[in-house]
C-alpha positions as CSV (number, residue, x, y, z in Angstrom):
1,X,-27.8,-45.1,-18.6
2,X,-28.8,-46.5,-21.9
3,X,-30.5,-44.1,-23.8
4,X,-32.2,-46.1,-26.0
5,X,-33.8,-48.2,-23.3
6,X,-34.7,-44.9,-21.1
7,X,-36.7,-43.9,-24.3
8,X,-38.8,-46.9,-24.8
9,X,-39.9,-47.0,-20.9
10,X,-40.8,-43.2,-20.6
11,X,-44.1,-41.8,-20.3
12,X,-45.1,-38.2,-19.8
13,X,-49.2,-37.8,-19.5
14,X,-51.5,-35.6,-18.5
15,X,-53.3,-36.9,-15.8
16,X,-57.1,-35.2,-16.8
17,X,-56.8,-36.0,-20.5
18,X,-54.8,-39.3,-20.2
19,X,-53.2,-37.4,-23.2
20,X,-49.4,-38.8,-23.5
21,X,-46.8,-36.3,-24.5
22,X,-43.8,-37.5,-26.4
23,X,-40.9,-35.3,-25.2
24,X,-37.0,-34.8,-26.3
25,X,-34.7,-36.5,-24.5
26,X,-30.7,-35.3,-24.1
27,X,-28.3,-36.7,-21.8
28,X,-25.1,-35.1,-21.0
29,X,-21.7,-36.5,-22.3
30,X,-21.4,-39.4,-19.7
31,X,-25.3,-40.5,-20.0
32,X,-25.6,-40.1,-16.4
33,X,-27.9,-36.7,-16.4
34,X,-30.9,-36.6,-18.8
35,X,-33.1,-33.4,-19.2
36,X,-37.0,-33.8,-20.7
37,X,-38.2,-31.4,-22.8
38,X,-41.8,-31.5,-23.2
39,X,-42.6,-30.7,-27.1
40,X,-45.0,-27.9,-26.8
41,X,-45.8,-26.0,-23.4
42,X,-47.8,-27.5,-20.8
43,X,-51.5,-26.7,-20.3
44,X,-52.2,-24.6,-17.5
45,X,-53.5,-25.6,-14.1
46,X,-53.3,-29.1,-15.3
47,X,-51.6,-32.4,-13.5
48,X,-49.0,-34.8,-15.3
49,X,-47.0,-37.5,-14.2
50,X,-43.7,-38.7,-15.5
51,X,-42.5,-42.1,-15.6
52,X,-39.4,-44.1,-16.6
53,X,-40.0,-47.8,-15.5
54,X,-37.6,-50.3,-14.1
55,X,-36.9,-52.0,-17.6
56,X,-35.0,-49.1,-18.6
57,X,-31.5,-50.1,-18.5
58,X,-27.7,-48.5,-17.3
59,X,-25.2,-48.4,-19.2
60,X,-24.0,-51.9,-18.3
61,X,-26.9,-54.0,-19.3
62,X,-28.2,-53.9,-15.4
63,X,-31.7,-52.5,-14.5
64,X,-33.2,-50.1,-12.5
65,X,-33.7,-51.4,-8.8
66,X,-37.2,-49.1,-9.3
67,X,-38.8,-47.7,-11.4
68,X,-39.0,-43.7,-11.2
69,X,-42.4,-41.5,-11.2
70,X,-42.8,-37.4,-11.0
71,X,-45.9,-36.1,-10.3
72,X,-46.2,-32.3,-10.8
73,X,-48.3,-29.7,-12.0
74,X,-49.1,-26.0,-13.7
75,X,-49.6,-23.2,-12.1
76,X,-53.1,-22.2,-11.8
77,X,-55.3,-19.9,-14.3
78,X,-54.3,-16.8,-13.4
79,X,-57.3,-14.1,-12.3
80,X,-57.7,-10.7,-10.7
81,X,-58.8,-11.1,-7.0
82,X,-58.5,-7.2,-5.7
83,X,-58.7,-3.9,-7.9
84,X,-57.0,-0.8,-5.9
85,X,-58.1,1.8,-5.9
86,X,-61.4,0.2,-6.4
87,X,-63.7,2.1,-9.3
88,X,-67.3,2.8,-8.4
89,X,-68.7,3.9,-11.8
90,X,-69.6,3.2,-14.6
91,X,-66.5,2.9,-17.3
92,X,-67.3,3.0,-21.0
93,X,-64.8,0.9,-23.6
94,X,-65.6,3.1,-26.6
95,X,-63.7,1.1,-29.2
96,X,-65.2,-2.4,-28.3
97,X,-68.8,-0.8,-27.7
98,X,-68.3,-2.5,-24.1
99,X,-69.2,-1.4,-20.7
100,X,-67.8,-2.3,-17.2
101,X,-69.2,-2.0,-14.2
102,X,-66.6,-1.8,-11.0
103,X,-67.7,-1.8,-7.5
């Protein structure tokens, strides 16, 4: 591939914000494998798609047949959803002046 024309034609976005993400880009010796870095982490439980479009270009000159697209997403806000052994009093949090109540 032609890495110059690979970086013109990708996109990564999120697909809630419509924010784009510019990521790195770095190929291996032969330009034939390319790994994307994203420049900061991914939000969580969000959705983002990845594009390269068929004007990006091989090594050659010649273009993609199709374009390529990679939907994918984050894992999901993680949350308690069971408390063993469950606690059926009153706890007190001294130092944050706090109280829970477990059932």
């Amino acid at each position: 591939m032609d890495p110059a024309s690979v970086a013109k034609t990708i996109t990564l976005v999120n697909r809630e914000t419509q924010q784009a993400m510019h990521p790195k880009l770095s190929w291996n010796k032969d330009f034939t494998i390319l790994t994307i870095q994203p420049p900061g982490r991914y939000k969580i439980s969000s959705y983002y798609d990845l594009k390269i479009s068929s004007e990006a270009q091989a090594a050659d000159g010649g273009a993609l047949k199709d374009g390529f697209t990679a939907h994918f997403s984050t894992v999901l806000t993680p949350q308690i959803v069971k408390l063993t052994p469950q606690i059926r009093k009153r706890v007190s949090i001294i130092r944050s002046r706090s109280s829970l109540l477990h059932r």
